[in-house]
C-alpha positions in Angstrom: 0.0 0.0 0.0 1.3 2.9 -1.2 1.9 5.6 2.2 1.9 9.4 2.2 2.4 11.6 5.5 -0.5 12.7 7.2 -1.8 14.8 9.7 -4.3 13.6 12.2 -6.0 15.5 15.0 -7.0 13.6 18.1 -9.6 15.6 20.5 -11.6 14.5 23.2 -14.5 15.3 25.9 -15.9 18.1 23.6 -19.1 17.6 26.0 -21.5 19.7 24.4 -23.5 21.2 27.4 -20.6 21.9 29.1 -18.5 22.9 26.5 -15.5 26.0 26.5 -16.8 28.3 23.6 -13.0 29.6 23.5 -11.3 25.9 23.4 -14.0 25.2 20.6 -13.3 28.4 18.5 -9.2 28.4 18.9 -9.3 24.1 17.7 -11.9 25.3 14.6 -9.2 27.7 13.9 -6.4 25.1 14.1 -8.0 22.9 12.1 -8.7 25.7 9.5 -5.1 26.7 9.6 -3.2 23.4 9.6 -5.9 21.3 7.6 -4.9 17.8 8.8 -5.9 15.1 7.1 -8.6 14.1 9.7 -9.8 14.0 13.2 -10.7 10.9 15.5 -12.9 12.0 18.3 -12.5 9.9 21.1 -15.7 10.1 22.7 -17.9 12.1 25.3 -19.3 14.4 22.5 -22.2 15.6 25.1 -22.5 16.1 28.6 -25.8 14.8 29.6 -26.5 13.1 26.3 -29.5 15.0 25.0 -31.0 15.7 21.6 -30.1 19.7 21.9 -26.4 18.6 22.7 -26.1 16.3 19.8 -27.3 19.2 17.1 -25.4 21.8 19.0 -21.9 18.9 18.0 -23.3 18.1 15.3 -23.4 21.5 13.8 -19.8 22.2 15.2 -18.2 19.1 13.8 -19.6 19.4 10.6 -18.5 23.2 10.3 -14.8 21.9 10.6 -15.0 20.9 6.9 -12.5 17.8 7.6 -13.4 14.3 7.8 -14.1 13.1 11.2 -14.0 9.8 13.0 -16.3 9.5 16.3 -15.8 7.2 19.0 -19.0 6.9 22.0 -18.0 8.0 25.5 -20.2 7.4 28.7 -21.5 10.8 28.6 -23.0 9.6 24.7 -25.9 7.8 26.1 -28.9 9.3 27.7 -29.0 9.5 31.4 -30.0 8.3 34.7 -32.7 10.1 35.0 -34.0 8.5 31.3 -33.0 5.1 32.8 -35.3 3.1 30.1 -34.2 5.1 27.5 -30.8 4.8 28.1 -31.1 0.8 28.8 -33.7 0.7 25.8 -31.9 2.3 23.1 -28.8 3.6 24.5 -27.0 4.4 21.2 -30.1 6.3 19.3 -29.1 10.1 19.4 -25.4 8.7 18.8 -26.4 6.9 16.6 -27.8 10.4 14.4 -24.7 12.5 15.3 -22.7 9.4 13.7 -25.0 9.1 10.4 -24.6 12.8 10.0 -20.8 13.2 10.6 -18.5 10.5 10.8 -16.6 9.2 8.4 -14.7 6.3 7.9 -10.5 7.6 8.2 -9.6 7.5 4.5 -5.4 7.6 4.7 -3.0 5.5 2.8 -1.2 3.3 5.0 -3.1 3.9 8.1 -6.1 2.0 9.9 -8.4 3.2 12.4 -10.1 0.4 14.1 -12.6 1.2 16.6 -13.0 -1.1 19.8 -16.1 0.8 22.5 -15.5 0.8 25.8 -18.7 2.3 27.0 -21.9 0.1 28.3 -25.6 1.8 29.8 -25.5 -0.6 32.8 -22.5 -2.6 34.5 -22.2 -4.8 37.6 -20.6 -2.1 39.7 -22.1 1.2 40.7 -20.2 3.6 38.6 -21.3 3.1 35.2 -18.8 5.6 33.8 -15.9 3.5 33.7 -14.9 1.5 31.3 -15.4 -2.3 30.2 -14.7 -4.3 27.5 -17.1 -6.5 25.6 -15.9 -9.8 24.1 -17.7 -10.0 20.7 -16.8 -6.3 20.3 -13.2 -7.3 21.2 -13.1 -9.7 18.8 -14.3 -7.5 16.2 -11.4 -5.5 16.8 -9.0 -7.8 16.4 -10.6 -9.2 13.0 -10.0 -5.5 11.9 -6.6 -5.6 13.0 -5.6 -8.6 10.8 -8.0 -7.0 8.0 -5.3 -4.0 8.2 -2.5 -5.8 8.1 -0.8 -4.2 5.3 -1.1 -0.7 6.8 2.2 1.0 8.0 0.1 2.1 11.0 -2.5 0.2 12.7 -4.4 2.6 15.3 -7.3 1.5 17.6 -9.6 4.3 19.0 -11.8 3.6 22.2 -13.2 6.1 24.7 -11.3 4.9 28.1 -7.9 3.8 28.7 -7.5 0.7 28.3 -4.6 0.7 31.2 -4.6 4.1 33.9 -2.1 6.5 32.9 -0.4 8.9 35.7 -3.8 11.2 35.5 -5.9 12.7 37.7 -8.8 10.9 36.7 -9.3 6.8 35.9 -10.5 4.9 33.3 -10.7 1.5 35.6 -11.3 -0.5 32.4 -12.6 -3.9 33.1 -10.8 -6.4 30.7 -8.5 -3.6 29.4 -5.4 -5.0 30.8 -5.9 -8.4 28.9 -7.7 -6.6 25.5 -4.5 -4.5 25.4 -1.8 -7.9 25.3 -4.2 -8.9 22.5 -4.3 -5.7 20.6 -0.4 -5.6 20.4 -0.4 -9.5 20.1 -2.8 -8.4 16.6 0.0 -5.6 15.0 -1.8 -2.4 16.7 1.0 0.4 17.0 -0.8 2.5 19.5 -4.4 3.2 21.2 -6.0 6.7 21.4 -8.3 7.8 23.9 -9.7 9.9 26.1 -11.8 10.2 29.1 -9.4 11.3 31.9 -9.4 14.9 30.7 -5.3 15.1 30.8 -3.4 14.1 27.6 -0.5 11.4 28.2 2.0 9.6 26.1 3.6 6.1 26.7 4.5 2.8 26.0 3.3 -0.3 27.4 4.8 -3.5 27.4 1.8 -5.6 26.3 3.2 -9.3 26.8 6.8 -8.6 25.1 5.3 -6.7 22.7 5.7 -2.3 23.3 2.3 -0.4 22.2 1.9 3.2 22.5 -1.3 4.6 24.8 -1.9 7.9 23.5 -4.7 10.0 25.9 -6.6 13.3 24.5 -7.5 16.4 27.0 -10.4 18.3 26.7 -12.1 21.4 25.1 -14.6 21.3 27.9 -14.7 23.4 30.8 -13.8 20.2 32.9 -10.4 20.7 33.3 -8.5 18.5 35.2 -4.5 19.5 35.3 -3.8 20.3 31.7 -6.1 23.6 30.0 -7.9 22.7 27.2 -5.8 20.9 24.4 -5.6 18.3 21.8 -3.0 16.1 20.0 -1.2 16.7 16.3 -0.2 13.2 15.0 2.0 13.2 12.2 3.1 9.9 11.1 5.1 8.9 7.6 7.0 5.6 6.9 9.9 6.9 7.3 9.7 8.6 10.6 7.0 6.9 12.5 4.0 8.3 14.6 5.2 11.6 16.3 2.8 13.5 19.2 2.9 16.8 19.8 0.2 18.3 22.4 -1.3 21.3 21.4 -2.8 23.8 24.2 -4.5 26.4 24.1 -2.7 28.2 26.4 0.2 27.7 24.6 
Protein backbone atom coordinates (compact mmCIF):
# COMPACT_ATOMS: atom_id res chain seq x y z
CA UNK A 1 0.00 0.00 0.00
CA UNK A 2 1.28 2.90 -1.20
CA UNK A 3 1.93 5.58 2.18
CA UNK A 4 1.89 9.38 2.20
CA UNK A 5 2.35 11.63 5.51
CA UNK A 6 -0.49 12.72 7.17
CA UNK A 7 -1.80 14.78 9.75
CA UNK A 8 -4.33 13.59 12.17
CA UNK A 9 -6.01 15.54 15.03
CA UNK A 10 -7.00 13.59 18.13
CA UNK A 11 -9.59 15.59 20.46
CA UNK A 12 -11.61 14.48 23.15
CA UNK A 13 -14.54 15.29 25.91
CA UNK A 14 -15.92 18.06 23.59
CA UNK A 15 -19.08 17.59 26.03
CA UNK A 16 -21.48 19.72 24.38
CA UNK A 17 -23.48 21.16 27.37
CA UNK A 18 -20.62 21.94 29.11
CA UNK A 19 -18.51 22.90 26.46
CA UNK A 20 -15.47 25.99 26.51
CA UNK A 21 -16.79 28.28 23.57
CA UNK A 22 -13.01 29.63 23.49
CA UNK A 23 -11.30 25.91 23.37
CA UNK A 24 -13.98 25.21 20.64
CA UNK A 25 -13.35 28.39 18.49
CA UNK A 26 -9.23 28.42 18.89
CA UNK A 27 -9.31 24.10 17.65
CA UNK A 28 -11.86 25.29 14.61
CA UNK A 29 -9.20 27.75 13.93
CA UNK A 30 -6.36 25.13 14.06
CA UNK A 31 -8.03 22.92 12.07
CA UNK A 32 -8.70 25.69 9.45
CA UNK A 33 -5.11 26.75 9.59
CA UNK A 34 -3.20 23.43 9.64
CA UNK A 35 -5.90 21.28 7.59
CA UNK A 36 -4.89 17.80 8.81
CA UNK A 37 -5.92 15.07 7.06
CA UNK A 38 -8.62 14.12 9.75
CA UNK A 39 -9.77 14.05 13.25
CA UNK A 40 -10.65 10.88 15.46
CA UNK A 41 -12.87 11.98 18.27
CA UNK A 42 -12.50 9.90 21.11
CA UNK A 43 -15.70 10.07 22.69
CA UNK A 44 -17.91 12.12 25.32
CA UNK A 45 -19.27 14.40 22.53
CA UNK A 46 -22.22 15.62 25.13
CA UNK A 47 -22.52 16.07 28.55
CA UNK A 48 -25.75 14.83 29.65
CA UNK A 49 -26.51 13.11 26.33
CA UNK A 50 -29.54 14.95 25.02
CA UNK A 51 -31.02 15.70 21.61
CA UNK A 52 -30.10 19.71 21.87
CA UNK A 53 -26.39 18.60 22.73
CA UNK A 54 -26.09 16.29 19.83
CA UNK A 55 -27.31 19.17 17.12
CA UNK A 56 -25.43 21.85 18.98
CA UNK A 57 -21.90 18.91 18.04
CA UNK A 58 -23.26 18.12 15.26
CA UNK A 59 -23.43 21.47 13.85
CA UNK A 60 -19.80 22.21 15.17
CA UNK A 61 -18.22 19.15 13.85
CA UNK A 62 -19.62 19.39 10.63
CA UNK A 63 -18.45 23.22 10.30
CA UNK A 64 -14.84 21.89 10.56
CA UNK A 65 -14.99 20.94 6.85
CA UNK A 66 -12.54 17.75 7.57
CA UNK A 67 -13.42 14.26 7.77
CA UNK A 68 -14.05 13.10 11.21
CA UNK A 69 -14.02 9.77 13.03
CA UNK A 70 -16.34 9.51 16.28
CA UNK A 71 -15.77 7.18 19.03
CA UNK A 72 -19.00 6.94 22.00
CA UNK A 73 -18.01 8.04 25.47
CA UNK A 74 -20.22 7.41 28.72
CA UNK A 75 -21.51 10.84 28.56
CA UNK A 76 -22.97 9.64 24.68
CA UNK A 77 -25.94 7.76 26.06
CA UNK A 78 -28.87 9.30 27.71
CA UNK A 79 -29.01 9.47 31.37
CA UNK A 80 -30.00 8.29 34.73
CA UNK A 81 -32.71 10.13 34.99
CA UNK A 82 -34.00 8.46 31.34
CA UNK A 83 -33.02 5.06 32.82
CA UNK A 84 -35.25 3.11 30.15
CA UNK A 85 -34.22 5.12 27.51
CA UNK A 86 -30.79 4.82 28.14
CA UNK A 87 -31.11 0.76 28.83
CA UNK A 88 -33.74 0.67 25.77
CA UNK A 89 -31.87 2.27 23.11
CA UNK A 90 -28.83 3.60 24.50
CA UNK A 91 -27.04 4.43 21.16
CA UNK A 92 -30.07 6.30 19.29
CA UNK A 93 -29.06 10.09 19.41
CA UNK A 94 -25.36 8.71 18.76
CA UNK A 95 -26.41 6.90 16.55
CA UNK A 96 -27.76 10.41 14.36
CA UNK A 97 -24.74 12.45 15.33
CA UNK A 98 -22.66 9.37 13.73
CA UNK A 99 -24.95 9.12 10.38
CA UNK A 100 -24.65 12.83 10.03
CA UNK A 101 -20.79 13.19 10.57
CA UNK A 102 -18.55 10.45 10.80
CA UNK A 103 -16.58 9.19 8.40
CA UNK A 104 -14.69 6.27 7.91
CA UNK A 105 -10.47 7.56 8.21
CA UNK A 106 -9.61 7.50 4.48
CA UNK A 107 -5.45 7.59 4.72
CA UNK A 108 -3.05 5.53 2.81
CA UNK A 109 -1.16 3.28 4.96
CA UNK A 110 -3.07 3.92 8.11
CA UNK A 111 -6.14 1.97 9.86
CA UNK A 112 -8.36 3.17 12.45
CA UNK A 113 -10.10 0.37 14.08
CA UNK A 114 -12.57 1.24 16.65
CA UNK A 115 -13.00 -1.07 19.83
CA UNK A 116 -16.14 0.77 22.49
CA UNK A 117 -15.45 0.82 25.79
CA UNK A 118 -18.70 2.29 27.01
CA UNK A 119 -21.92 0.14 28.25
CA UNK A 120 -25.56 1.77 29.80
CA UNK A 121 -25.46 -0.64 32.79
CA UNK A 122 -22.46 -2.64 34.54
CA UNK A 123 -22.23 -4.76 37.62
CA UNK A 124 -20.56 -2.07 39.74
CA UNK A 125 -22.12 1.15 40.70
CA UNK A 126 -20.23 3.59 38.62
CA UNK A 127 -21.28 3.06 35.24
CA UNK A 128 -18.81 5.64 33.76
CA UNK A 129 -15.88 3.52 33.71
CA UNK A 130 -14.89 1.52 31.26
CA UNK A 131 -15.41 -2.33 30.17
CA UNK A 132 -14.67 -4.31 27.47
CA UNK A 133 -17.09 -6.51 25.57
CA UNK A 134 -15.93 -9.82 24.07
CA UNK A 135 -17.71 -10.03 20.71
CA UNK A 136 -16.80 -6.28 20.32
CA UNK A 137 -13.16 -7.28 21.24
CA UNK A 138 -13.07 -9.74 18.80
CA UNK A 139 -14.25 -7.48 16.18
CA UNK A 140 -11.45 -5.48 16.78
CA UNK A 141 -8.97 -7.77 16.40
CA UNK A 142 -10.55 -9.23 12.98
CA UNK A 143 -10.00 -5.50 11.92
CA UNK A 144 -6.58 -5.57 13.01
CA UNK A 145 -5.64 -8.65 10.79
CA UNK A 146 -8.04 -7.01 7.96
CA UNK A 147 -5.27 -4.05 8.22
CA UNK A 148 -2.49 -5.80 8.11
CA UNK A 149 -0.76 -4.22 5.26
CA UNK A 150 -1.14 -0.65 6.78
CA UNK A 151 2.19 1.04 7.98
CA UNK A 152 0.14 2.15 11.04
CA UNK A 153 -2.51 0.15 12.71
CA UNK A 154 -4.37 2.61 15.27
CA UNK A 155 -7.30 1.48 17.58
CA UNK A 156 -9.59 4.26 18.98
CA UNK A 157 -11.80 3.60 22.25
CA UNK A 158 -13.19 6.08 24.69
CA UNK A 159 -11.31 4.85 28.06
CA UNK A 160 -7.85 3.84 28.68
CA UNK A 161 -7.48 0.74 28.33
CA UNK A 162 -4.62 0.67 31.22
CA UNK A 163 -4.61 4.07 33.86
CA UNK A 164 -2.08 6.54 32.90
CA UNK A 165 -0.37 8.91 35.68
CA UNK A 166 -3.82 11.16 35.46
CA UNK A 167 -5.87 12.75 37.74
CA UNK A 168 -8.78 10.88 36.70
CA UNK A 169 -9.31 6.80 35.94
CA UNK A 170 -10.49 4.88 33.26
CA UNK A 171 -10.72 1.51 35.62
CA UNK A 172 -11.32 -0.54 32.44
CA UNK A 173 -12.63 -3.85 33.09
CA UNK A 174 -10.85 -6.44 30.73
CA UNK A 175 -8.53 -3.60 29.43
CA UNK A 176 -5.36 -5.04 30.76
CA UNK A 177 -5.87 -8.38 28.91
CA UNK A 178 -7.73 -6.55 25.55
CA UNK A 179 -4.49 -4.51 25.38
CA UNK A 180 -1.84 -7.93 25.32
CA UNK A 181 -4.22 -8.94 22.51
CA UNK A 182 -4.33 -5.68 20.63
CA UNK A 183 -0.36 -5.60 20.44
CA UNK A 184 -0.44 -9.48 20.13
CA UNK A 185 -2.77 -8.40 16.60
CA UNK A 186 0.01 -5.64 15.04
CA UNK A 187 -1.81 -2.42 16.66
CA UNK A 188 1.05 0.38 16.96
CA UNK A 189 -0.76 2.54 19.46
CA UNK A 190 -4.45 3.23 21.23
CA UNK A 191 -6.02 6.74 21.43
CA UNK A 192 -8.28 7.78 23.89
CA UNK A 193 -9.66 9.94 26.10
CA UNK A 194 -11.81 10.17 29.09
CA UNK A 195 -9.37 11.33 31.89
CA UNK A 196 -9.45 14.93 30.74
CA UNK A 197 -5.27 15.15 30.78
CA UNK A 198 -3.40 14.12 27.59
CA UNK A 199 -0.55 11.39 28.16
CA UNK A 200 1.99 9.58 26.14
CA UNK A 201 3.56 6.10 26.69
CA UNK A 202 4.48 2.82 26.05
CA UNK A 203 3.35 -0.34 27.36
CA UNK A 204 4.76 -3.54 27.40
CA UNK A 205 1.78 -5.63 26.35
CA UNK A 206 3.17 -9.30 26.84
CA UNK A 207 6.75 -8.59 25.10
CA UNK A 208 5.30 -6.66 22.74
CA UNK A 209 5.65 -2.33 23.27
CA UNK A 210 2.27 -0.44 22.16
CA UNK A 211 1.87 3.16 22.55
CA UNK A 212 -1.33 4.62 24.85
CA UNK A 213 -1.86 7.89 23.51
CA UNK A 214 -4.72 10.02 25.86
CA UNK A 215 -6.62 13.27 24.49
CA UNK A 216 -7.45 16.41 27.02
CA UNK A 217 -10.43 18.26 26.74
CA UNK A 218 -12.11 21.43 25.09
CA UNK A 219 -14.64 21.30 27.91
CA UNK A 220 -14.73 23.41 30.81
CA UNK A 221 -13.83 20.22 32.92
CA UNK A 222 -10.40 20.71 33.29
CA UNK A 223 -8.49 18.48 35.16
CA UNK A 224 -4.52 19.45 35.32
CA UNK A 225 -3.81 20.30 31.73
CA UNK A 226 -6.10 23.59 29.95
CA UNK A 227 -7.94 22.75 27.20
CA UNK A 228 -5.75 20.86 24.43
CA UNK A 229 -5.57 18.25 21.79
CA UNK A 230 -3.04 16.06 19.97
CA UNK A 231 -1.18 16.72 16.28
CA UNK A 232 -0.17 13.18 14.99
CA UNK A 233 2.01 13.25 12.17
CA UNK A 234 3.14 9.90 11.13
CA UNK A 235 5.10 8.94 7.60
CA UNK A 236 7.01 5.56 6.93
CA UNK A 237 9.87 6.92 7.29
CA UNK A 238 9.69 8.63 10.59
CA UNK A 239 6.99 6.85 12.46
CA UNK A 240 4.04 8.32 14.65
CA UNK A 241 5.25 11.61 16.33
CA UNK A 242 2.79 13.50 19.18
CA UNK A 243 2.88 16.80 19.76
CA UNK A 244 0.23 18.27 22.43
CA UNK A 245 -1.31 21.31 21.35
CA UNK A 246 -2.77 23.79 24.22
CA UNK A 247 -4.51 26.41 24.14
CA UNK A 248 -2.68 28.24 26.43
CA UNK A 249 0.18 27.65 24.63
Amino acid sequence: MTSQPCTLFHVSDLHFGAEDAAALAWFAAEVATHRPDAIICTGDLTMRGTRKEFAAAARYLGSLAVPVSLEPGNHDMPYYWELITRLRHPFARYAELTRAVHRDLAVAGVALVSLPTVAPAQWRLNWSKGRVDSAQLADALARLEQAKGAGLRLVACHHPLVDADTHGKGSTRGGRAALARLAAAGADAVLSGHVHDPFDRTHDAGGRDIRLIGAGTLSERLRDTPPSYNRLEWSASTGLKLEVRRLAD
